[in-house]
MOPAC internal coordinates of N, CA, C and O (Angstrom, degrees):
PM7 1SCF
backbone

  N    0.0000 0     0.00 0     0.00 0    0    0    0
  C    1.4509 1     0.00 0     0.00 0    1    0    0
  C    1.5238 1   109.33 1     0.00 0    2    1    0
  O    1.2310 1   120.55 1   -56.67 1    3    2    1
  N    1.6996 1   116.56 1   123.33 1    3    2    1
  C    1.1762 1   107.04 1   145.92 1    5    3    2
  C    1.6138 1   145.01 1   -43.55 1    6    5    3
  O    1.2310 1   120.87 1   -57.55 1    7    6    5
  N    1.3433 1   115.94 1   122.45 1    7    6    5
  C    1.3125 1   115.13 1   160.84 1    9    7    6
  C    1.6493 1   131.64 1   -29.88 1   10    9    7
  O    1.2310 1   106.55 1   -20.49 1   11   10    9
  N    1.2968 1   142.61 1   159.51 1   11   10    9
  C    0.9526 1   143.06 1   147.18 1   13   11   10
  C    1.7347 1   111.38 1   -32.80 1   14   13   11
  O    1.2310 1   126.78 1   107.65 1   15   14   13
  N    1.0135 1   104.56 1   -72.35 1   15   14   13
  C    1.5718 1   116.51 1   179.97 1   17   15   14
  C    1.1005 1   120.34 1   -63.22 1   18   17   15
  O    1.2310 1   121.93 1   159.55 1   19   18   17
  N    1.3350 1   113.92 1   -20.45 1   19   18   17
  C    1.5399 1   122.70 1  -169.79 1   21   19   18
  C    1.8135 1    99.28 1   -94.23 1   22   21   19
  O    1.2310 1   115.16 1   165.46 1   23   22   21
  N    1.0546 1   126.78 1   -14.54 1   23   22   21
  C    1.3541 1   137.52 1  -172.28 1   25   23   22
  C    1.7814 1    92.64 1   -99.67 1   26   25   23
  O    1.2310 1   118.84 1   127.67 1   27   26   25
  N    0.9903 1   119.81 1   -52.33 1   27   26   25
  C    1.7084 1   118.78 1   168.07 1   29   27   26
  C    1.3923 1   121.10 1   -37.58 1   30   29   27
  O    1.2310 1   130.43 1   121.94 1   31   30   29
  N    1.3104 1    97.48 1   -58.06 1   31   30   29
  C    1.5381 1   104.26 1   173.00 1   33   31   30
  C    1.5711 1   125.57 1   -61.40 1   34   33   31
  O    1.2310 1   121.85 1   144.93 1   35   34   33
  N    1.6073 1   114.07 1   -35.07 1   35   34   33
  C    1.1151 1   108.20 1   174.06 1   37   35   34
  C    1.3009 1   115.20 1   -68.09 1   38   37   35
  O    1.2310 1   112.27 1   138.53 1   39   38   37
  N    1.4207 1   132.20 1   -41.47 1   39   38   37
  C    1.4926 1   143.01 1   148.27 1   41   39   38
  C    1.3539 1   125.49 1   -11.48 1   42   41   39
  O    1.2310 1   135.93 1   125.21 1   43   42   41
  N    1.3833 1    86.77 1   -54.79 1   43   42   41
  C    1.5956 1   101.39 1  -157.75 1   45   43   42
  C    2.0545 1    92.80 1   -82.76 1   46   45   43
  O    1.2310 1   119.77 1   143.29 1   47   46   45
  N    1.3696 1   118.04 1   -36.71 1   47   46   45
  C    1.2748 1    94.66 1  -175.47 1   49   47   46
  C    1.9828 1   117.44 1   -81.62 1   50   49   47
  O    1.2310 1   131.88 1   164.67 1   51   50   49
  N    1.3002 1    94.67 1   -15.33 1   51   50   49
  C    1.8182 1   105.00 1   144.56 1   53   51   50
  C    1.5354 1    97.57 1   -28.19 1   54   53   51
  O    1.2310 1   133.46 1    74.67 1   55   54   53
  N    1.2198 1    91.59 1  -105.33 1   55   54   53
  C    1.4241 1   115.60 1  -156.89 1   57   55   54
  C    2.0462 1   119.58 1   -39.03 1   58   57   55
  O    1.2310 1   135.34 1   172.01 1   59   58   57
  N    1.7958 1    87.92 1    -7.99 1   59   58   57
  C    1.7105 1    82.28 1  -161.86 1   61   59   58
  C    1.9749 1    70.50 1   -94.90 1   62   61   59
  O    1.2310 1   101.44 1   163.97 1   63   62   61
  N    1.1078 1   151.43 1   -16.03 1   63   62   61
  C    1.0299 1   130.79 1  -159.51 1   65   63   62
  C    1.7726 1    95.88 1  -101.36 1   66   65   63
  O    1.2310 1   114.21 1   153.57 1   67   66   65
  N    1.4234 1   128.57 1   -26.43 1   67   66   65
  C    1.3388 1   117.43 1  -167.54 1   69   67   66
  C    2.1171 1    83.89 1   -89.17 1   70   69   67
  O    1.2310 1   108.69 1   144.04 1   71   70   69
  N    1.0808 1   138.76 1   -35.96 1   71   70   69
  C    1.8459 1   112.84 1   152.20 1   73   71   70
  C    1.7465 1   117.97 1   -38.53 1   74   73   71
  O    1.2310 1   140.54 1   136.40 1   75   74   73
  N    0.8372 1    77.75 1   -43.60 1   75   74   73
  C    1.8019 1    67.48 1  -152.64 1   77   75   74
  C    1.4124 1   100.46 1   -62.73 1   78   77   75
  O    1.2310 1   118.20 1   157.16 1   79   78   77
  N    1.2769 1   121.04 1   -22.84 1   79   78   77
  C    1.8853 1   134.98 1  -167.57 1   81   79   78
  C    1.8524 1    92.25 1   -78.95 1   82   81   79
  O    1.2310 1   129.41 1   127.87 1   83   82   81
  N    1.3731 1    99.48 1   -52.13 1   83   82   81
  C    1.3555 1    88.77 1  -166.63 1   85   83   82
  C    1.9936 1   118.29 1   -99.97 1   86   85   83
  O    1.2310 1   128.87 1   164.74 1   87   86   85
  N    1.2308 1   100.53 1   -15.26 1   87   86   85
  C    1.5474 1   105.01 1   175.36 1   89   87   86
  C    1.7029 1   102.96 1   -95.46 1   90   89   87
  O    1.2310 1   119.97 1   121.10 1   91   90   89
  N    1.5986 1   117.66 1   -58.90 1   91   90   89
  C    1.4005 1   107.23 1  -173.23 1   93   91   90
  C    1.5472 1   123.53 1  -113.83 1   94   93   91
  O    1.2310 1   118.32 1  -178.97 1   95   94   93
  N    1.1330 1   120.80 1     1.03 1   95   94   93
  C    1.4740 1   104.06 1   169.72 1   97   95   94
  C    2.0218 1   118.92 1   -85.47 1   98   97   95
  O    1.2310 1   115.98 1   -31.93 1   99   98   97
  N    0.9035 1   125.24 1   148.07 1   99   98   97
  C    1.4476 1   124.28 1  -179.44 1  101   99   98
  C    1.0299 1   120.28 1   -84.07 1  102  101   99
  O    1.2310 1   116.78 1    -8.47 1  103  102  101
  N    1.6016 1   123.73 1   171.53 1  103  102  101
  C    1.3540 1   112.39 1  -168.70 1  105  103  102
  C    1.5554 1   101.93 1  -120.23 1  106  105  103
  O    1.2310 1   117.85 1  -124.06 1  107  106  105
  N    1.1196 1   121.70 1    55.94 1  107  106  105
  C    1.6505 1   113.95 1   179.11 1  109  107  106
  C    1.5872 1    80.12 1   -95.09 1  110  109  107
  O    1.2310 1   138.77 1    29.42 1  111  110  109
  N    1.5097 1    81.22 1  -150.58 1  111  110  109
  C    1.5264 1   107.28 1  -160.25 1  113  111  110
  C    1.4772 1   113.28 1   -84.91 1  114  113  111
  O    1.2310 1   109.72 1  -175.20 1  115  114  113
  N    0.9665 1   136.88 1     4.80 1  115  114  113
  C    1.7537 1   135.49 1   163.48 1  117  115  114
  C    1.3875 1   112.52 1  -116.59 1  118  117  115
  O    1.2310 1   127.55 1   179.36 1  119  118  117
  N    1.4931 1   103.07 1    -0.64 1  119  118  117
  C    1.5597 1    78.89 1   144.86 1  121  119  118
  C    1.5380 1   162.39 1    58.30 1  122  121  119
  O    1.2310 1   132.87 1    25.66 1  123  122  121
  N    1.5474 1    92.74 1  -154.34 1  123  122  121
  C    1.4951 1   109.96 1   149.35 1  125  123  122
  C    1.1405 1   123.06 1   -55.40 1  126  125  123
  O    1.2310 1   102.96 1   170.06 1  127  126  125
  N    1.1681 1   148.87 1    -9.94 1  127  126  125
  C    1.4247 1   159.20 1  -151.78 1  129  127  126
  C    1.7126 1    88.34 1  -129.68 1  130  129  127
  O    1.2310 1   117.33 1   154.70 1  131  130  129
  N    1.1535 1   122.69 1   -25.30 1  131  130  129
  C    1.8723 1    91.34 1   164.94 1  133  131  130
  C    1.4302 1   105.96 1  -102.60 1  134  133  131
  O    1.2310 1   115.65 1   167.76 1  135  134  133
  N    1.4352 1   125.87 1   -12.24 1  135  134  133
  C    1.1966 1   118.10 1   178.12 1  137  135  134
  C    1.4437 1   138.22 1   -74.72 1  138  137  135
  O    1.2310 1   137.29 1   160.08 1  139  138  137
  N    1.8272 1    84.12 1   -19.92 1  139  138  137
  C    1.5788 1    96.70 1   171.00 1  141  139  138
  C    1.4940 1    94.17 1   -88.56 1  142  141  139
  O    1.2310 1   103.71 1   154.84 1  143  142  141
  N    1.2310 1   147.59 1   -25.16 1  143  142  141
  C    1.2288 1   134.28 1  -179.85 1  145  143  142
  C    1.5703 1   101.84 1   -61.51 1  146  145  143
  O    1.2310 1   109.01 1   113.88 1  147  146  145
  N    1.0303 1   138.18 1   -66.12 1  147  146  145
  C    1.4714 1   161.63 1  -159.79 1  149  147  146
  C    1.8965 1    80.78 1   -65.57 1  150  149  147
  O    1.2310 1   113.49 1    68.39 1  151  150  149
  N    0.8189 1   129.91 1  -111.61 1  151  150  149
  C    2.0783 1   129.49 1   169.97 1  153  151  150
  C    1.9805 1    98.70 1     5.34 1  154  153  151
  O    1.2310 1   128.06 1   127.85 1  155  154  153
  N    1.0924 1   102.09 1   -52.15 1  155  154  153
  C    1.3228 1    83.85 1  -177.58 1  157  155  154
  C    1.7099 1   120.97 1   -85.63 1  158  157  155
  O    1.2310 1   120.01 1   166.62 1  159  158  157
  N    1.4578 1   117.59 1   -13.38 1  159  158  157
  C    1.1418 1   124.07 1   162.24 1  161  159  158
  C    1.4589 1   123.44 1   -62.12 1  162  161  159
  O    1.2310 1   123.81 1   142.59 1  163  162  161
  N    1.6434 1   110.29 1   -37.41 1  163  162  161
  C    1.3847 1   109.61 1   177.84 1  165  163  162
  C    1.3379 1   104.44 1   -90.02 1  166  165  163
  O    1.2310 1   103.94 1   149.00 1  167  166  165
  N    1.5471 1   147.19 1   -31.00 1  167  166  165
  C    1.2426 1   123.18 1   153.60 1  169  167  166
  C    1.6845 1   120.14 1   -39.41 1  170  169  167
  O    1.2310 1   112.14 1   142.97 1  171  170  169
  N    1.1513 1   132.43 1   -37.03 1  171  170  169
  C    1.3403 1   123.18 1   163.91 1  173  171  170
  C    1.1512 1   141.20 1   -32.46 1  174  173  171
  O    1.2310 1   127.97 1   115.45 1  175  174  173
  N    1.3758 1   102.26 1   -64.55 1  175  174  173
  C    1.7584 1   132.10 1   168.51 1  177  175  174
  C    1.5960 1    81.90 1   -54.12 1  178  177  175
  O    1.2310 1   116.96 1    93.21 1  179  178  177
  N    1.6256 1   123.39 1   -86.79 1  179  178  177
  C    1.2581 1   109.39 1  -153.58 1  181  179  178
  C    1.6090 1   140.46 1   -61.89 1  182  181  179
  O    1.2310 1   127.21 1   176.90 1  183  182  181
  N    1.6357 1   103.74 1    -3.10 1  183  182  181
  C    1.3952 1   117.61 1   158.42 1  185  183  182
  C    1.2744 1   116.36 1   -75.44 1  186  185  183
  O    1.2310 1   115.96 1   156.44 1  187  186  185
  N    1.5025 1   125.29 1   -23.56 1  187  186  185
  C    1.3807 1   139.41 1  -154.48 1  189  187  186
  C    1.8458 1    89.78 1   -78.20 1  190  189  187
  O    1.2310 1   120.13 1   124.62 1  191  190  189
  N    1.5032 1   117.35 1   -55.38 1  191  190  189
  C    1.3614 1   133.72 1  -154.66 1  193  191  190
  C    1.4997 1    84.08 1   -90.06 1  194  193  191
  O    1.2310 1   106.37 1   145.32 1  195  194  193
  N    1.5087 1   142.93 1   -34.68 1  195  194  193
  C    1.2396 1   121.54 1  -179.73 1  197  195  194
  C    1.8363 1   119.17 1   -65.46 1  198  197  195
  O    1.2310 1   137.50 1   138.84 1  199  198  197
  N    1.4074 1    83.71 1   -41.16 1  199  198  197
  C    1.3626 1   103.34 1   152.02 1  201  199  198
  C    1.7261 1   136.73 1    -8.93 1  202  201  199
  O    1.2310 1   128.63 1   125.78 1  203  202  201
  N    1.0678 1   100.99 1   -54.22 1  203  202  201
  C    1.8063 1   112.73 1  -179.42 1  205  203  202
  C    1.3120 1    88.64 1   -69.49 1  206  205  203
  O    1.2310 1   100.08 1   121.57 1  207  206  205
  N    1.1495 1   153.66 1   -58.43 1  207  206  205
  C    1.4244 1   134.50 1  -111.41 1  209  207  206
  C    1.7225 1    84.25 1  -109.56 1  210  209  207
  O    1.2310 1   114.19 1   173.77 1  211  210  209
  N    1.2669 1   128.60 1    -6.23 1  211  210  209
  C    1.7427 1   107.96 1   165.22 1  213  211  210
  C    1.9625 1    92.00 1  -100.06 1  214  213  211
  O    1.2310 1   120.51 1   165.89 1  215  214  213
  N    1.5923 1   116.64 1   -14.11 1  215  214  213
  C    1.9756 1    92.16 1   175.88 1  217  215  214
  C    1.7169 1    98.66 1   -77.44 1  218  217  215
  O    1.2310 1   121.61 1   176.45 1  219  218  217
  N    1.6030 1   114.53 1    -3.55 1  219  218  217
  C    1.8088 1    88.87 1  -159.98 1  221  219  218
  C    1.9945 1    84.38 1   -98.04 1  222  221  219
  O    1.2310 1   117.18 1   168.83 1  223  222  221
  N    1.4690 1   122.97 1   -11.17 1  223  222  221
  C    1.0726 1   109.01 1   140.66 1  225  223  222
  C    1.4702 1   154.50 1   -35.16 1  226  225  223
  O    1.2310 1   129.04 1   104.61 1  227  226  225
  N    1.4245 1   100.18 1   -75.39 1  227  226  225
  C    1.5820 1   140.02 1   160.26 1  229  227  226
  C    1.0883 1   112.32 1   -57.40 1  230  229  227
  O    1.2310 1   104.04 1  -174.75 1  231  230  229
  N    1.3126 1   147.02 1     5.25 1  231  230  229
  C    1.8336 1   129.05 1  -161.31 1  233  231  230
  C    0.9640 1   106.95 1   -43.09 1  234  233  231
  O    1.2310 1   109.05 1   158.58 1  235  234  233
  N    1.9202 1   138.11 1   -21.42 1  235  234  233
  C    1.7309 1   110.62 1  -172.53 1  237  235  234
  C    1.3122 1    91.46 1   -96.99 1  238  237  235
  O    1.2310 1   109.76 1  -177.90 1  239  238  237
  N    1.3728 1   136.81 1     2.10 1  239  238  237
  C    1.2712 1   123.84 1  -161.88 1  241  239  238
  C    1.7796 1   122.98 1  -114.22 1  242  241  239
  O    1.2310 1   129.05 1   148.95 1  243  242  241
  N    1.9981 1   100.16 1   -31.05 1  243  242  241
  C    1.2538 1   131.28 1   163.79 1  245  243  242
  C    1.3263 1   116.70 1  -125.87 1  246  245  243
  O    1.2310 1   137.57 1    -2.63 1  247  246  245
  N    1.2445 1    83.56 1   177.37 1  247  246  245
  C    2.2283 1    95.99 1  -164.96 1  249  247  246
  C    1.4188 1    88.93 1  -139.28 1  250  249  247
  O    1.2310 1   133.85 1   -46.18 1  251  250  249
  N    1.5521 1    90.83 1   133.82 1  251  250  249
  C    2.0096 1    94.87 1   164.11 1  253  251  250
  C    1.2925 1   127.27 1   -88.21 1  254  253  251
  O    1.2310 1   115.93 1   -18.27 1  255  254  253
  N    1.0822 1   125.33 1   161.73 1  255  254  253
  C    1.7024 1   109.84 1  -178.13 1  257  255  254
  C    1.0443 1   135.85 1   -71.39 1  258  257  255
  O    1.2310 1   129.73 1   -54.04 1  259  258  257
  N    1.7190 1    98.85 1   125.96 1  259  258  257
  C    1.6139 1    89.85 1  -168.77 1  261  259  258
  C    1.7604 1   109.61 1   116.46 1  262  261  259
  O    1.2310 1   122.79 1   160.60 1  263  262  261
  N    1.5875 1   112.25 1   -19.40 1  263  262  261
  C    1.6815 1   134.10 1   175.32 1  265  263  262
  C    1.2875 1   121.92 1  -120.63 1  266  265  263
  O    1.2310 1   123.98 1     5.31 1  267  266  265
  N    1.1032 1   109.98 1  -174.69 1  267  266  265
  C    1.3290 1   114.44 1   177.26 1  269  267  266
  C    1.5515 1   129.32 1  -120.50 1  270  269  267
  O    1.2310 1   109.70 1   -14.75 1  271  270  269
  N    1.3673 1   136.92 1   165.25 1  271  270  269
  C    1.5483 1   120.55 1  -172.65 1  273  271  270
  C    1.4215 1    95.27 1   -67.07 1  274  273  271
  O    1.2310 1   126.04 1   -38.22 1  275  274  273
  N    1.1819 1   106.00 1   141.78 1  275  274  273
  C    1.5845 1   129.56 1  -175.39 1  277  275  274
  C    1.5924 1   128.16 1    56.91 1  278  277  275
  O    1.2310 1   125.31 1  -163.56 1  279  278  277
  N    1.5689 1   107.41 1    16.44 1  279  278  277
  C    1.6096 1   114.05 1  -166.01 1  281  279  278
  C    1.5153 1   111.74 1    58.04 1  282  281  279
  O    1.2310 1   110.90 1   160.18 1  283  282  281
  N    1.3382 1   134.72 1   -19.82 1  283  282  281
  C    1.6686 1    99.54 1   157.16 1  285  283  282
  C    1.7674 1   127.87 1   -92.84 1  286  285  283
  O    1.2310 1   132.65 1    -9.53 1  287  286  285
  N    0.9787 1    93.16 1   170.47 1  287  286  285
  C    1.7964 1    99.00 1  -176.32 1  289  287  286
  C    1.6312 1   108.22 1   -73.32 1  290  289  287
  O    1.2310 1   118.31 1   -25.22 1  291  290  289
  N    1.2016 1   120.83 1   154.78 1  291  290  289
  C    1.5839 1   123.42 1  -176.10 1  293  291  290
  C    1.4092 1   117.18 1   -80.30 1  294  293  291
  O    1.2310 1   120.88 1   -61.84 1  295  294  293
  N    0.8398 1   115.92 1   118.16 1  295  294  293
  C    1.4342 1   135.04 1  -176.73 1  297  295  294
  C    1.5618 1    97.22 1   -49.54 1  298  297  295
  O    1.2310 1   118.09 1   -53.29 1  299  298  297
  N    1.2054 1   121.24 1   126.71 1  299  298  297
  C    1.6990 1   130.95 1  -159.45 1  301  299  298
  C    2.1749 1    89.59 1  -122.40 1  302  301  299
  O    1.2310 1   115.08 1   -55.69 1  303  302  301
  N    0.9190 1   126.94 1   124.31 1  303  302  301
  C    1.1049 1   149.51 1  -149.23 1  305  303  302
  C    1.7092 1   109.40 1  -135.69 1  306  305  303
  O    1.2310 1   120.10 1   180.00 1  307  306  305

């Protein structure tokens, strides 16, 4: 399960991509061709933040952002 915050964020990078479509990108002829570029940028971020909720599963297997696999640091040898 997403977090509170973690559900915001996925929202929120929604919302920064349906602005930019309708307040700042232009409508000549490329377009669609930056918007799907830009669509696939915010799917990123929002896989990234969906993300935690299989490492806060997984801890020996995933790391959340910002940690490490299993919350300790790697033993440096």
């Amino acid at each position: 399960m997403l977090t509170g915050d973690e559900r915001q964020a996925v929202r929120m990078a929604g919302e920064l991509y349906t602005h930019i479509a309708a307040k700042v990108c232009g409508n000549g002829p490329t377009r669609a061709d930056d918007l799907a570029e830009l669509r696939a940028s915010i799917h990123h971020v929002q896989h990234w933040v969906e993300a935690q909720s299989a490492a806060r599963e997984h801890p020996g297997e995933l790391r959340l952002m910002g940690e490490v696999i299993g919350g300790k640091e790697p033993r440096l040898e």
